[in-house]
C-alpha positions in Angstrom: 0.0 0.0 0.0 2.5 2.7 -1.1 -0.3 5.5 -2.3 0.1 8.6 -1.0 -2.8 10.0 0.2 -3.6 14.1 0.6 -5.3 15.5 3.0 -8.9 16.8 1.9 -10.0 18.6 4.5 -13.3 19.7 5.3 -13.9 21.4 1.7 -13.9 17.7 0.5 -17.7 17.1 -0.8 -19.1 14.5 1.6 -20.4 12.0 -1.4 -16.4 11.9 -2.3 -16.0 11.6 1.4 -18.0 8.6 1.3 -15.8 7.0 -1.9 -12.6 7.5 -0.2 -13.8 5.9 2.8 -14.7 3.2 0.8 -12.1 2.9 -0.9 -10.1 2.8 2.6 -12.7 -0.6 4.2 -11.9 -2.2 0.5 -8.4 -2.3 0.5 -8.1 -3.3 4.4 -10.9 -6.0 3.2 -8.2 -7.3 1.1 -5.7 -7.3 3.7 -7.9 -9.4 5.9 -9.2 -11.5 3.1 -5.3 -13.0 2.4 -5.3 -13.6 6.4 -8.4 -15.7 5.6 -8.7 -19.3 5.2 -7.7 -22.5 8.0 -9.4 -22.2 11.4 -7.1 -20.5 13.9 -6.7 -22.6 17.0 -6.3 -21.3 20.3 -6.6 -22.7 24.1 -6.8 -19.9 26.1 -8.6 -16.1 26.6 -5.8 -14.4 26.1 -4.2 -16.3 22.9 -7.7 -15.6 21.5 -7.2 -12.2 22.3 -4.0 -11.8 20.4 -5.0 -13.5 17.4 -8.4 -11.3 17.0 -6.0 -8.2 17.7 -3.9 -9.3 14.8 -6.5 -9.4 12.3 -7.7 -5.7 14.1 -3.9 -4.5 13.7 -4.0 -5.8 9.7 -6.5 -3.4 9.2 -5.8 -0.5 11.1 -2.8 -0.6 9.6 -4.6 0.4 6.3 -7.9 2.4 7.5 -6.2 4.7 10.5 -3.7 6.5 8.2 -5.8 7.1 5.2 -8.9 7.8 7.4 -6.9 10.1 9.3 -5.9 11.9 5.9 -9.3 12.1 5.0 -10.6 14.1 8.2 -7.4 15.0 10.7 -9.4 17.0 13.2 -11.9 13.8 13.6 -11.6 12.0 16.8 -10.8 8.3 16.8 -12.9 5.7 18.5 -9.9 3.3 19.6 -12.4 0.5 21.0 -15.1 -1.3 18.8 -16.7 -2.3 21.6 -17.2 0.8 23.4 -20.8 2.0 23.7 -22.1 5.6 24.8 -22.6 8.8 23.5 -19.4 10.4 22.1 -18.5 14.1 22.3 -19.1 16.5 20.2 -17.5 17.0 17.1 -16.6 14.7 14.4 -15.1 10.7 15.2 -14.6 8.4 12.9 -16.3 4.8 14.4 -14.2 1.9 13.0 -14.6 -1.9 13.4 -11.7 -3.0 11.7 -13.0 -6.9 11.6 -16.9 -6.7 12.3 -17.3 -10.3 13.0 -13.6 -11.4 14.0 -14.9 -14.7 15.7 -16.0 -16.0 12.6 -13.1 -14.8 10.8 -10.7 -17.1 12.9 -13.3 -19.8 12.3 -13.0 -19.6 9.1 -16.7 -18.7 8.7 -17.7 -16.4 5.7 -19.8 -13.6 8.1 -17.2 -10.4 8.5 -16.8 -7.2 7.6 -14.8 -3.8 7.7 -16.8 -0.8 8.5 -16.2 2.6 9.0 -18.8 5.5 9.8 -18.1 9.1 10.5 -20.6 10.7 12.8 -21.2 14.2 13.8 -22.4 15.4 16.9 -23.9 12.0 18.0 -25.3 11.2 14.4 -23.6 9.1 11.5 -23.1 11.3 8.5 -22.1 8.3 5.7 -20.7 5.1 6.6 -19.1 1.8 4.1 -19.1 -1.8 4.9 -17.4 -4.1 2.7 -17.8 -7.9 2.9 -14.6 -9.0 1.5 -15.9 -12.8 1.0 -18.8 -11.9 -1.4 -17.0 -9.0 -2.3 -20.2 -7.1 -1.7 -20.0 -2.8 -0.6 -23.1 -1.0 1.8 -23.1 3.1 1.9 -25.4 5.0 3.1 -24.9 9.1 3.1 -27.0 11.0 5.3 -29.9 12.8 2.7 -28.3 10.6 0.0 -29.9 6.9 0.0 -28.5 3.7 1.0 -26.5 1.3 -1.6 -24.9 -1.9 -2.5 -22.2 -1.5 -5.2 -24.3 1.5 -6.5 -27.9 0.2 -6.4 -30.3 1.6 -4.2 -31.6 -0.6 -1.5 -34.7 -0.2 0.4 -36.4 -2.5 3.0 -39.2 -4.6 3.0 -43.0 -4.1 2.2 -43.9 -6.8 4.7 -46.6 -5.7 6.9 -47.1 -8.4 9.6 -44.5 -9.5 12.1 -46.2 -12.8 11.1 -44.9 -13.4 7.9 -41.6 -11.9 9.4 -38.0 -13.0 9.1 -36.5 -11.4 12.5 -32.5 -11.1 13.8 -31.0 -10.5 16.9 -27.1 -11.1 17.4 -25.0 -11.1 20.8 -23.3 -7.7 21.8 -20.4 -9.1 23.4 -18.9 -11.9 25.1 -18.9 -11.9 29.2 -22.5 -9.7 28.9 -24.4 -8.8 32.2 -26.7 -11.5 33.1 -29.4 -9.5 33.1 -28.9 -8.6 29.8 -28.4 -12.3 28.7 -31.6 -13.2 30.0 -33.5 -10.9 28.3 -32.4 -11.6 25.4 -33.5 -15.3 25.8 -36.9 -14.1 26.3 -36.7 -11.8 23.6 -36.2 -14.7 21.4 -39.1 -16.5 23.0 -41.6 -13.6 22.1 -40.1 -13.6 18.2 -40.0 -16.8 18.1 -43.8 -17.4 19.2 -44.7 -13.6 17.0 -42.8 -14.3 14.3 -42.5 -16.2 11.1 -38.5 -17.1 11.5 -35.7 -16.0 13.9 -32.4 -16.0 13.4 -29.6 -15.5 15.9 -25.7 -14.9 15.0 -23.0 -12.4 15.1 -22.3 -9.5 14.1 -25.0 -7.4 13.9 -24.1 -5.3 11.3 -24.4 -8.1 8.5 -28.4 -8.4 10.0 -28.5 -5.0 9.5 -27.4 -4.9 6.3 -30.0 -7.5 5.5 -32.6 -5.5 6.8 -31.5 -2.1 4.9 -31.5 -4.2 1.6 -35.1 -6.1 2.3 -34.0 -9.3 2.7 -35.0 -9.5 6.8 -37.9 -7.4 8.3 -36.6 -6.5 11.7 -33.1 -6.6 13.9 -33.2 -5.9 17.6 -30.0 -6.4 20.4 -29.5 -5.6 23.8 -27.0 -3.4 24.7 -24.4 -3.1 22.0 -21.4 -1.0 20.7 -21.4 2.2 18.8 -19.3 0.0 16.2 -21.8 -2.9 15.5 -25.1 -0.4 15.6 -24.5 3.1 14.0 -23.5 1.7 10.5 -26.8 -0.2 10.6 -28.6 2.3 11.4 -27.6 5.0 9.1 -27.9 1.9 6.4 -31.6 0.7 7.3 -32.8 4.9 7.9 -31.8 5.6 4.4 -33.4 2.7 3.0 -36.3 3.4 4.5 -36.5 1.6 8.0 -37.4 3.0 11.0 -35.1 2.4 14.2 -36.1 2.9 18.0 -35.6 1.4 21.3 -37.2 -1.7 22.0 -39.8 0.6 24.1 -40.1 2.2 20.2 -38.4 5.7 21.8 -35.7 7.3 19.7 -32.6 5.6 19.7 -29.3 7.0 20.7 -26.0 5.4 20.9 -27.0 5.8 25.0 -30.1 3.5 24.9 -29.8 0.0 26.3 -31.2 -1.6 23.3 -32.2 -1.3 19.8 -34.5 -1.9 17.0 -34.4 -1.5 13.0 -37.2 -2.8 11.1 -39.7 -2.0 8.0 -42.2 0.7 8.6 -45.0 -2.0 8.7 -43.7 -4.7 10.9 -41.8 -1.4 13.4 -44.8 -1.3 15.9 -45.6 -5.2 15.9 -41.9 -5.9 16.9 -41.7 -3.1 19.4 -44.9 -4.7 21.1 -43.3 -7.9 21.3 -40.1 -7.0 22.5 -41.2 -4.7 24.9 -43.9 -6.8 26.7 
């Protein structure tokens, strides 16, 4: 990776904001994609924890620096898996390997994301899926996309007929929070047509944005694995809440994206 990059500054348009940033998850795709292939074997917490910090060091490598070039006075969010409101200004939210776990399991389901949000709200965001070689943007006012195409969620209008997601935040979670979301999964899977259940969230979300899935909801959760999602599945259409159906913020303890039509339904199940 020997391009030299310019700094744009802030007179850069945001749509060629958005392809530079894309640009940026593509190429540290690639870097992750030749890391890709045997299951990697480990026998303890922390040797797990070095090998899915090698894969997150890969592609920093590539997304911090050019990133950075892209927007220096933006903030940097060092841990995916922080949650919270973040000050304000500009930060650039990165999950370098959205899906890690798989990745060392040689599973298929990862991604590398990048959204840059503004005051509390994402402005545009990429996430590439370097196995199906698949790109998401959204730009705020400007649509959601994959590889250029617009997407827009479902039509479906009973939770009924409804494929439904939910994914785990993070290992070690709270026990409350682990127990609500068994009996989250209880009410969906009583409500609902089909539930499915697997990490990381934002490939459910992505699924949602483009129609495929009627409705995502988690507990808890990073600003990483929800605010590319939800910039995705608002521009395509979706609505997103808390699972009481208030406004969500990267503050709220859970969260909801789902077609206009099946919104209300899913927030009465989840909520009850």
């Amino acid at each position: 990776m020997s391009e030299t990059l310019q700094p744009t500054g802030a007179a850069t348009s945001e749509a060629d904001l958005l392809d530079r940033t894309t640009d940026a998850v593509q190429a540290a795709g690639a870097a992750l994609r030749e890391r890709f292939g045997e299951v990697v074997r480990y026998r303890t917490r922390e040797e797990l924890m070095r090998v899915l910090a090698a894969n997150d060091d890969a592609a920093l490598d590539i997304l911090r620096p050019r990133l950075t070039r892209l927007r220096p006075e933006a903030g940097w969010v060092e841990d995916e898996l922080d949650g919270g409101a973040l000050p304000s200004g500009e930060w650039w939210v990165v999950d370098p390997a959205e899906g890690n776990v798989n990745h060392l399991h040689a599973l298929p389901d990862w991604a590398v994301t990048a959204t840059l949000v503004r005051d509390n709200q994402p402005v545009l965001t990429a996430v590439h899926l370097p196995m199906t070689g698949e790109t998401y943007t959204a730009l705020r006012g400007g649509g959601a996309h994959l590889d250029g195409r617009p997407l827009h969620v479902s039509p479906t209008e009973e939770l009924g007929l409804s494929i439904v997601a939910t994914s785990q935040a993070r290992p070690d979670e709270d026990e409350k929070v682990v127990r609500r979301v068994g009996a989250s999964i209880t009410a969906m899977l009583t409500d609902a047509l089909v539930v499915r259940t697997a990490v990381p969230a934002t490939l459910h979300l992505l699924n949602v944005a483009a129609g495929r899935i009627d409705a995502f909801w988690q507990f808890a959760g990073a600003r990483a694995d929800l605010l590319p999602g939800a910039l995705l599945v608002t521009e395509a259409g979706g609505r997103i809440s808390d699972a009481e159906g208030r406004p969500w913020t990267p503050r709220s303890e859970s969260f909801v994206a789902a077609a206009p039509g099946v919104h209300a339904e899913a927030v009465t199940t989840l909520s009850r």
